[in-house]
N, C-alpha and C positions, 0 to 999 in steps of 0.2 A: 434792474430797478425793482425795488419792493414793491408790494401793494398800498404801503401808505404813500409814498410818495407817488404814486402813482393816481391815488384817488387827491390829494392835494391838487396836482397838477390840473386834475379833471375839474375840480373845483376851478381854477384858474383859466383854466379853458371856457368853462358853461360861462362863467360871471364875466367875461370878456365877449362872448356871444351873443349874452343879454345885451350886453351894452350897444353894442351892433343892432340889435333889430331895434333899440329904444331909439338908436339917431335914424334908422330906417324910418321907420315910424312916422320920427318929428317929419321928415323930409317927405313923407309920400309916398314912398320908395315900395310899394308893394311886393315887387319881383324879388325884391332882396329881402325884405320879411319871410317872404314864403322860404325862400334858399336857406337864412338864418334858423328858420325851425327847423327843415332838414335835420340841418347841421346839431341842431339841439339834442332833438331826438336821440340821433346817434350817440352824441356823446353821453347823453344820460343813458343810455341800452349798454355802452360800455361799464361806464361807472357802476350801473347796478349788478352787471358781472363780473366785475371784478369784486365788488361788495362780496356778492352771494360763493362767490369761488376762491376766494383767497381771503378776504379779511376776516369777516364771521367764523370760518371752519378753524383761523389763526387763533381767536380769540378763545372760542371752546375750548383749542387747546392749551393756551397760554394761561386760562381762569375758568378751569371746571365748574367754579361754584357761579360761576355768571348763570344767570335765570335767564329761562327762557324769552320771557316778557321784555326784558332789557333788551335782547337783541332784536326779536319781533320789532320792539320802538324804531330801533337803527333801522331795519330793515323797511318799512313803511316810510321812512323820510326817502327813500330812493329807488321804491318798488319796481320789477320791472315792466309796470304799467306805468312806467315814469311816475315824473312830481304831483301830487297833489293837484286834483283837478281845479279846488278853490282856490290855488294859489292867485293871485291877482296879474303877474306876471307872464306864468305860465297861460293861463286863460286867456292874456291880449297875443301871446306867441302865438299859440295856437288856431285863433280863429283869423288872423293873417294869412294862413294856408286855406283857410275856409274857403272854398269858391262862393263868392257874391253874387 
C-alpha cells in the first residue's frame, strides 16, 4: 500500500474515532472516552510518521521547486505533537483522559 493511501485511510480511521468518543460522550461513557483517545493518539503518531517519512521526502522529490513553507503548513496540520491544541474537538478528546 502507498503512503497516500495509506494516510487517506488514517484519515478514515481518526474521523470514525471521533465519532466514537462523540456518542461516548453523549452517553456518559467515560471509560470509553478515555480508551478512544488512546486510540487517537496513536493513530495520529502513525499518521504524522508516515507524513514526515514517506510523503513529504515523496514530494521534495516529485517537485523540487515546492518551498519550504508549503510543506512546513502540511506538516503543522499533523505535527508529531498531534493536532492542534485549540482544535475544539481535539480539546474535548483530550481532557476525557484527564483524571477529574
Amino acid at each position: 500500500m502507498d503512503a497516500i493511501t495509506l494516510l487517506k485511510n488514517d484519515h478514515k480511521t481518526v474521523e470514525r474515532l471521533f465519532k466514537q468518543f462523540e456518542k461516548a460522550e453523549k452517553a456518559g461513557d467515560d471509560e470509553t472516552k478515555a480508551s478512544v483517545v488512546g486510540s487517537i493518539i496513536e493513530e495520529l503518531s502513525v499518521h504524522a510518521a508516515i507524513e514526515e517519512q514517506e510523503f513529504y521526502p515523496a514530494v521534495r522529490e516529485a517537485v523540487p521547486t515546492v518551498e519550504d513553507e508549503v510543506l512546513e503548513g502540511w506538516r503543522s496540520t499533523t505535527s508529531s505533537s498531534g493536532p492542534s491544541p485549540s482544535s475544539t474537538a481535539w480539546t474535548r478528546a483530550t481532557s476525557a483522559s484527564t483524571p477529574r
